[in-house]
N, C-alpha and C positions, 0 to 999 in steps of 0.2 A: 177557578181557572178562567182567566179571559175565553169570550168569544168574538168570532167573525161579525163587523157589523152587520145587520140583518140587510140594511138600506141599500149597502156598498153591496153584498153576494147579491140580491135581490135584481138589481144592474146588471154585475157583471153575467149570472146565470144568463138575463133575457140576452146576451149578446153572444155568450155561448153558445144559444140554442137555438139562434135565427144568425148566426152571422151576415149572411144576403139582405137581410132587410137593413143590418145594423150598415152596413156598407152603401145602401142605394143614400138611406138618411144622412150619410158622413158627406154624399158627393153632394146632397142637395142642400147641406147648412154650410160647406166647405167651398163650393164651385169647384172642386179640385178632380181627379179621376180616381179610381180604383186598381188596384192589379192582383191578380189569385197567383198563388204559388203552390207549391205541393210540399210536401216531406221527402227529404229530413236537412237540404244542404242548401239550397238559395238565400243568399245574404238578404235577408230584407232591408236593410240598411242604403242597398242601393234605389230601389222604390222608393223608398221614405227622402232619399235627398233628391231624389225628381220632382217633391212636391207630390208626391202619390199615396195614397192608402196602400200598403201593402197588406195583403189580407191572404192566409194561408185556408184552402181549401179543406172543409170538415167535412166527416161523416156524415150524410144525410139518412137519418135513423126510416124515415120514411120507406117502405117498402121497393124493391127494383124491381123497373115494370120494362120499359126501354131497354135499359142496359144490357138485359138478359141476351137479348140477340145483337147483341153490340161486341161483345165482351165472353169468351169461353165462359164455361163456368167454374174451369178450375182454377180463374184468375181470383183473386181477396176480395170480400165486400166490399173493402174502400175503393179500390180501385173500379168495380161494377155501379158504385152508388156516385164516382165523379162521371162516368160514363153515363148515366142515365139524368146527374144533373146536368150537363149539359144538351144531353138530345133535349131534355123536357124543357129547355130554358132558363132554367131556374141560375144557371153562372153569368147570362146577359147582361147582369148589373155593372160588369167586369170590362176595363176598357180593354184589356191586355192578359197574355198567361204567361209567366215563366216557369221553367224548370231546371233544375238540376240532378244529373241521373241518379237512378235510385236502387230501379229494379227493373225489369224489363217489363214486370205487368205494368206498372205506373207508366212507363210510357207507353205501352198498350191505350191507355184511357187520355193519357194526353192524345194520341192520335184519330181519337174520337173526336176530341175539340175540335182537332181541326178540321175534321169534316166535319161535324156539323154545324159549326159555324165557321164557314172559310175566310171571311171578313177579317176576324179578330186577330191579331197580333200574336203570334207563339212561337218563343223564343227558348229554345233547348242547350245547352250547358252542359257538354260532354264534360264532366270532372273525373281525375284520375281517381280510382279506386286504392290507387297505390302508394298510400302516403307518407313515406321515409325513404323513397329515392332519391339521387342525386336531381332528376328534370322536374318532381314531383313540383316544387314550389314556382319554378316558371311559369308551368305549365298552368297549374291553376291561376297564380295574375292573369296570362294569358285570357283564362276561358272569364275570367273576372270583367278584365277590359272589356271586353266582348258584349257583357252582362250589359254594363255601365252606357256604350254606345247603345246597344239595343233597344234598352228602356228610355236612352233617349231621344231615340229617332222615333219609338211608338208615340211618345210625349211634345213631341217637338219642342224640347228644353238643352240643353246644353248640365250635366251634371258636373260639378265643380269640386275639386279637392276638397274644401271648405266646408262644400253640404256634407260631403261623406262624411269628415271628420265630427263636425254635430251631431250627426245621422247615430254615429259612432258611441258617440256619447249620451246619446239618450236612450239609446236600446242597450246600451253597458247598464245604465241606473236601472233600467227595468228588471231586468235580471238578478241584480242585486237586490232588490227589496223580494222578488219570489225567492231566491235564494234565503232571504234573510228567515223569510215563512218556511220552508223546507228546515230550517238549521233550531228555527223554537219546535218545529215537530218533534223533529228527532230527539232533542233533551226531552221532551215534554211539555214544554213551559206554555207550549200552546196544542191544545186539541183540536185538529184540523183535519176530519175526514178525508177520505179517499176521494171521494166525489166532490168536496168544496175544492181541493187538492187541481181535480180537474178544472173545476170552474175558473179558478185562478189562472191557470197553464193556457186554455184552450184562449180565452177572453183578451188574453193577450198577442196570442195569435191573430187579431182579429181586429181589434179597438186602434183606435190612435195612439200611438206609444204614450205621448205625454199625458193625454184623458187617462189612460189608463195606469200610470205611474201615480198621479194623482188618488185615484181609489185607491191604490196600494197604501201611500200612504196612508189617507184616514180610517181602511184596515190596524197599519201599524199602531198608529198611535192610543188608536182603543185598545190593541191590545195590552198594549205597554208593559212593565213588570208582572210577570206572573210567579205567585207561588208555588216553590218545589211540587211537582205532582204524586197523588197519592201512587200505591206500587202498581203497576202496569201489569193489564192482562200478556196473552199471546200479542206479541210483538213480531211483525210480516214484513217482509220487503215483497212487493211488488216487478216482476220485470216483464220485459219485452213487448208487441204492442207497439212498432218503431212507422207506423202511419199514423193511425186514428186514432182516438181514445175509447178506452173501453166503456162498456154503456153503464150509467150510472146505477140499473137498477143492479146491478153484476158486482158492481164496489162494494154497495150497500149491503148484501148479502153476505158479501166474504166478514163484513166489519159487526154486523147481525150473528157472525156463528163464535163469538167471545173471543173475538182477536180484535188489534187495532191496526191499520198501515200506518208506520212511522217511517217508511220510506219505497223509493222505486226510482228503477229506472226505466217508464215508459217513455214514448217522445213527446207526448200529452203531460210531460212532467217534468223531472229530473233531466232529463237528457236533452229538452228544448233549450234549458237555461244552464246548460254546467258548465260554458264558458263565456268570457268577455273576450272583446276582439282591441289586442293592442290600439292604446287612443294616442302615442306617439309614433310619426316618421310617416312614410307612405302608406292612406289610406286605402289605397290597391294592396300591398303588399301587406298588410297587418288583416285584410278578409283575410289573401291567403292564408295567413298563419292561423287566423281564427279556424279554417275549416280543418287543416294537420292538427291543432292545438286540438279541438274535440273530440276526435276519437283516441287522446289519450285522454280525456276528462272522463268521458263514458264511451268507450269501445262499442263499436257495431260491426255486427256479422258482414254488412256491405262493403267492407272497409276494412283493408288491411295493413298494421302497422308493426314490423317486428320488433321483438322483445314485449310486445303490447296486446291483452286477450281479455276480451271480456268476462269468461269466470272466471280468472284474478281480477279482476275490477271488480266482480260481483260480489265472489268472498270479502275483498277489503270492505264494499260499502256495510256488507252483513253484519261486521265485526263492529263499524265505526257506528251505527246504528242500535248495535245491541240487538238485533232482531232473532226472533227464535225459532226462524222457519221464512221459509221463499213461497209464492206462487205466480208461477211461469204463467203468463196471458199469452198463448197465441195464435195468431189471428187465423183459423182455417187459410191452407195455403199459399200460408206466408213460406214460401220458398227458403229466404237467407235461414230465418228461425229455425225452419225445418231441417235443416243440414248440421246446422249448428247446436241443436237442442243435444243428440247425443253426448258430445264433448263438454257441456256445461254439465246435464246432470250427470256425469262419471265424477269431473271434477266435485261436484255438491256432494256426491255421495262417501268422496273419498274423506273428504272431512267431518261427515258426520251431521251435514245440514239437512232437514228435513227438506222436501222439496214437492211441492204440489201442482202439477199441470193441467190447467184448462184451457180447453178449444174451446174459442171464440165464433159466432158465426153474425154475420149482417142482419139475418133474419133473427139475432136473438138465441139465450139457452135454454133449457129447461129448468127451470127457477129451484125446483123440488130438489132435482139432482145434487145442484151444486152445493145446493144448501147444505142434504145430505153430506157430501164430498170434503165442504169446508169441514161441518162441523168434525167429523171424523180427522183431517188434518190435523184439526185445532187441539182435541181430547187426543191426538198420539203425541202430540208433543208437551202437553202436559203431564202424560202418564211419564211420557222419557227423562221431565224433566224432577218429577219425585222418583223416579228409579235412582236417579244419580244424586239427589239429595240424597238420601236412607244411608 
């Protein structure tokens, strides 16, 4: 079975896991600026036609020292670890911050920004949570244009229909080659961890879209035709996890207890790239439709669309995946998750889908536990699955 160039993950991993340095280096061979954004709704597409780095803010796995008193404690690690990147400096590299809302701890930590660096640029993006009203699509062009002025008075550039529309089209092709990696996992044709999985998603977040399309390709092409693969263990979808990415050593272990992830929808994944944004007619109004068009791609608890729910999105992807069992990632007080977690696992149970839940935390799991937890997961949906053989 093909694998992952070593050379090309090798890259993208070190950009994954420093993105600040990868950003200070892009301004200094680029002359150009940088801008941070957060999860899960800011078109980066507009950053990118200002001529800017648009770079989405990661987890910093490093311990919270600052933040602690920055930040309650019953707010998410992610949101405590941008709180503590920025008292500590470490987002300085950053000419600018955008946001689009999310949650209320994330803007908690956006407000951190601003105080401690009051210099810096930060521009907030009330988006409707409500996306199949009649105002729902004005409203968001509205908060769009807004976007578009903003970044460009930070910049002092004038952004042009034209950028956007390339803008548009080079972040559609990125998509589409992860995409293309997502759709050889799922058949099989390519064996792609959980964790390379990340590397691929996050890296992208992060790099120059065209640099970064570029490695995709010379990924693709090594990989190229692969043969049928042989019969597959436990087969996992992955979900939730709608900030940060889960920590690699936490993949590794789930895919260590004789199962494989052939699929998920975390936002480190699946759900960063599950749609393209209209590249015909107004590039204001085709964001909008881009950001309504997503939460019918991959439904999120933030966000509500009628006739439209996340555990029927989940069920379908389980089905279209072949997976033989779910494991829920969520993030210690994750709020939306938390509310929502009941109604997914009723719905999983109603059908029969095995369903495994673990809490995430900043500071890391107990290794042992989980281990324990997977493998036990793993071994009841095998035993369930020679029950219903016999």
């Amino acid at each position: 079975m093909s694998e992952l160039d070593p050379a090309v993950m090798s890259a993208l991993r070190a950009v994954a896991d420093d993105p600040v340095t990868y950003a200070a280096e892009w301004k200094v061979r680029s002359g150009r600026p940088a801008i941070a954004s957060f999860p899960m709704n800011f078109p980066a597409e507009i950053v990118h036609a200002a001529g800017a780095l648009p770079v989405i803010v990661q987890d910093d796995p490093t311990p919270v020292t600052e933040g602690r008193s920055l930040l309650a404690e019953f707010y998410c690690g992610y949101t405590r670890s941008v709180a503590d990147q920025a008292a500590l400096g470490r987002l300085d590299v950053f000419d600018a911050f955008v946001v689009a809302d999310h949650c209320v701890q994330l803007l908690g930590a956006v407000d951190v920004i601003r105080w401690a660096r009051p210099a810096k640029p930060v521009h907030f993006a009330q988006f409707t949570s409500a996306m199949d009203d009649s105002w729902t699509n004005p409203r968001v062009i509205g908060r769009i244009e807004e976007c578009v002025r903003e970044v460009g008075t930070a910049l002092g550039v004038s952004v042009t229909d034209e950028a956007l529309a390339a803008s548009i089209r080079a972040f559609n092709e990125n998509r589409r080659r992860l995409r293309d990696l997502y759709d050889r996992r799922r058949s099989g044709r390519a064996r792609i961890t959980a964790s390379q999985m990340q590397i691929l998603v996050k890296s992208s977040m992060v790099m120059d879209v065209d640099e970064h399309t570029a490695l995709l390709d010379r990924l693709l092409a090594r990989l190229g035709p692969a043969p049928e693969p042989p019969a597959d263990p436990v087969r996992l979808h992955l979900s939730g996890h709608f900030c940060h990415g889960p920590r690699p050593e936490l993949l590794d272990l789930i895919e260590e207890s004789g199962a494989i992830v052939v699929d998920d929808d975390l936002y480190t994944g699946f759900r960063y790239i599950s749609t393209d944004v209209p590249e015909s007619g107004d590039p204001l109004a085709a964001l909008s439709q881009w950001y309504t068009d997503r939460n019918r791609a991959a439904p999120c608890p933030t966000r509500v669309t009628t006739q439209i729910d996340w555990d029927t999105y989940l069920i379908d992807s389980i089905e279209k995946s072949r997976s033989d069992g779910v494991v829920v990632l969520m993030a210690k007080f994750c709020e939306p998750h938390m509310l929502y977690y009941p109604e997914l696992r009723k719905a999983l149970d109603a059908r029969g889908i095995p369903l495994l839940l673990l809490e995430t935390e900043h500071e890391g799991v107990p290794a042992e536990t989980v281990r324990t937890r997977t493998e036990t997961f793993v071994e009841r949906i095998r035993r369930r699955a020679a029950a219903v053989s016999l």
